[in-house]
C-alpha positions in Angstrom: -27.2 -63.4 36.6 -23.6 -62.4 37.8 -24.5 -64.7 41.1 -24.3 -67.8 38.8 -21.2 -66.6 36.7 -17.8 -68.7 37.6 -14.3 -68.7 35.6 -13.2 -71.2 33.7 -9.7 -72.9 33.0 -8.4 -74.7 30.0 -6.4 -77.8 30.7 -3.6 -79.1 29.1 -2.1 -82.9 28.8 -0.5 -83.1 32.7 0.5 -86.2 34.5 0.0 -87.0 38.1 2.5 -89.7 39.5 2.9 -91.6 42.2 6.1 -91.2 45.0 7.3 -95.0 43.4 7.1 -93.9 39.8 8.9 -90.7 40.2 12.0 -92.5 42.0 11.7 -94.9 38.8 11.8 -92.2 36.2 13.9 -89.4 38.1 16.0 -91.4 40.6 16.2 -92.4 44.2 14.3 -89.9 46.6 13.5 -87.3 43.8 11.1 -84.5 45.2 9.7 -82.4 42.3 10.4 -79.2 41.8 8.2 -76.4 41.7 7.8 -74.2 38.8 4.9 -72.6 39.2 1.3 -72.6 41.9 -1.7 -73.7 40.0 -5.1 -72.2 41.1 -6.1 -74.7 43.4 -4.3 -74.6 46.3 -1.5 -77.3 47.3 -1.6 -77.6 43.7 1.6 -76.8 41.2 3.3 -77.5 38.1 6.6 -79.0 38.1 9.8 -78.6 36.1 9.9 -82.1 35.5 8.6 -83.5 32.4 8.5 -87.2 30.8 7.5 -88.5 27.7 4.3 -91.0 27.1 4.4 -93.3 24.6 1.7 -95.3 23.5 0.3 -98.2 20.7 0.8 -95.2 17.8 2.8 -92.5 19.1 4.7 -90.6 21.5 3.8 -86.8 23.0 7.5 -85.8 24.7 7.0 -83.2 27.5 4.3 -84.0 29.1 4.5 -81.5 32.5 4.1 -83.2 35.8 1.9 -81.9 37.8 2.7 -82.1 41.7 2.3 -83.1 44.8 2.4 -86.4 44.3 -0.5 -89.0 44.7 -1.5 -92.2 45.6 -1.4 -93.7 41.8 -0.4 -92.7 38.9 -2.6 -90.8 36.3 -2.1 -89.3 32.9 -4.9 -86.7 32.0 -5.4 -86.1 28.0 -7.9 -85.2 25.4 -9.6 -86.9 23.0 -7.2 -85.4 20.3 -4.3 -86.4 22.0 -5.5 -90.5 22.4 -5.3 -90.5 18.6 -1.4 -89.3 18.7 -0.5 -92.5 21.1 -3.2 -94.7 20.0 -5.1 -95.0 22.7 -9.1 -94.1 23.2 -9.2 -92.2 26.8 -12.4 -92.7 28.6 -14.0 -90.1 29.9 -13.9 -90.3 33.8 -13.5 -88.3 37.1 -9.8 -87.3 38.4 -8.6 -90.1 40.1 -11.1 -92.9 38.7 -8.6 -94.8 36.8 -10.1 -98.7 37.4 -10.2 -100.3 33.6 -8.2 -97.5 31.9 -6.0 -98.2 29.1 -2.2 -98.4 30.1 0.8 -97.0 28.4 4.5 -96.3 29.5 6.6 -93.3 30.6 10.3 -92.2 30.0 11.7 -90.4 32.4 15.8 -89.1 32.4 16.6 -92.0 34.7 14.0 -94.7 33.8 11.0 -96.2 32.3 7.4 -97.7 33.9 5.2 -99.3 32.0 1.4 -99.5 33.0 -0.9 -101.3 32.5 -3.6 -98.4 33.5 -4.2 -95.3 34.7 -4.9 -93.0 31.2 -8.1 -90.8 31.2 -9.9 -88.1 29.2 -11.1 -86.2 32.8 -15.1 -85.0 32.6 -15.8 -81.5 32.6 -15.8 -80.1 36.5 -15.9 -77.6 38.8 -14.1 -77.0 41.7 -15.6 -74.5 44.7 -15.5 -74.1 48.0 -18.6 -74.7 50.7 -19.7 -70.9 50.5 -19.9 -70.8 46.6 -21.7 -74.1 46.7 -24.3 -72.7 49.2 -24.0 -69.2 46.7 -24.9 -71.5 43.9 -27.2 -74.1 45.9 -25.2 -77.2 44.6 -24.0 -80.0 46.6 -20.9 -82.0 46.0 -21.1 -84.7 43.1 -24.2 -82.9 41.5 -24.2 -82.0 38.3 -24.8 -79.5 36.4 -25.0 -77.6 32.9 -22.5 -74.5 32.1 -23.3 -72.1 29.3 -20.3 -70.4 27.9 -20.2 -66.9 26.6 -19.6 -65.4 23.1 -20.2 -65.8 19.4 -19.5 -69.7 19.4 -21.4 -70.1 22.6 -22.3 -73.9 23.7 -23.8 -75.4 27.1 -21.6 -77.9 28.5 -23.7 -80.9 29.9 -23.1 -83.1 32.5 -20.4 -80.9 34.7 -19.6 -82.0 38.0 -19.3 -80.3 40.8 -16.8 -81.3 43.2 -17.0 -79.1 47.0 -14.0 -78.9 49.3 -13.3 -75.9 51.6 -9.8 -76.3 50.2 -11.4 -75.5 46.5 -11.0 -72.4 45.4 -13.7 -71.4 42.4 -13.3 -72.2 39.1 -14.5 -74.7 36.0 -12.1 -77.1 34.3 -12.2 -78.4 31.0 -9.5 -79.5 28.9 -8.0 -77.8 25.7 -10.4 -79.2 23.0 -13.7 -78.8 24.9 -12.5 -74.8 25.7 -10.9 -74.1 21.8 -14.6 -75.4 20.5 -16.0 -73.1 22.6 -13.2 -70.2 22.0 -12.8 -69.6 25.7 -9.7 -68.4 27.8 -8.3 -69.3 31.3 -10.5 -66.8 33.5 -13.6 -66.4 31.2 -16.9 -66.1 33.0 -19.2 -69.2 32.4 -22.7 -69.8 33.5 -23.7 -72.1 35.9 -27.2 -73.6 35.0 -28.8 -76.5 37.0 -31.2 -79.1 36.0 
């Protein structure tokens, strides 16, 4: 069994923005600043924050996460769309087409968009040997069963391959407190 056993990581409400939006909300030529590596590599949190305000609500603080991208994306749970008033589909990192919008404050401006909001699915991140390890290919998906007295199976994981990838689930704050897991858990990987 411990050939099919991978960590997992909780994550939080994070933004990703693009190089246009962070000259909007932290001035002319801002480069973000790193505060800390995440475990994928090229991969860090920032210092910078902002706040997101939606229909109902704002969350202040909300960590951006760098480098920068292409567009613009806000990642939240389900628990969090009910703060700002807005229902998060459920959708792949970086699949943002028909999302609901909402608008950012930064210290030295404001954007509004029109979308780019998303609840991201369940995944898992490995490189090409784990994915030969686990016989998975990139974009299957899969089921993970997680460990301990409130044990659940998470369905419909996908599994994303890069040799850049280092190995490790993601799920975000609600999914991992119903299943009272911690950043670096062991999970089980279970195919169809």
């Amino acid at each position: 069994m411990a050939e099919k056993m991978l960590p997992i990581a909780l994550s939080n409400r994070h933004i990703h923005l693009s190089e246009e939006h962070v000259d909007i909300l932290f001035g002319k030529d801002y480069k973000l600043t790193k505060l800390k590596d995440l475990s994928q590599p090229g991969q860090f949190a920032s210092n910078e924050k902002v706040d997101v305000v939606g229909p109902k609500g704002t969350i202040k603080g909300v960590r951006v996460l760098g480098p920068t991208r292409p567009s613009t994306q806000l990642e939240i749970s389900l628990a969090d769309g009910f703060i700002l008033g807005i229902n998060p589909p459920i959708k792949d990192s970086g699949d943002i087409a028909g999302s609901p919008g909402f608008k950012l404050v930064g210290p030295k401006g404001e954007v509004e968009l029109t979308e780019g909001v998303i609840a991201a699915a369940r995944h898992i991140h490995m490189g090409i040997e784990d994915a030969k390890r686990f016989d998975v290919v990139d974009k299957e998906r899969v089921k993970i069963k997680t460990p301990g007295e409130r044990s659940l199976v998470f369905e419909n994981v996908l599994v994303r391959v890069n040799e850049a990838y280092d190995l490790e689930m993601h799920v975000d704050v609600d999914e991992g407190n119903a299943a009272s897991v911690k950043n670096g858990d062991m999970v089980e990987l279970i195919k169809y």
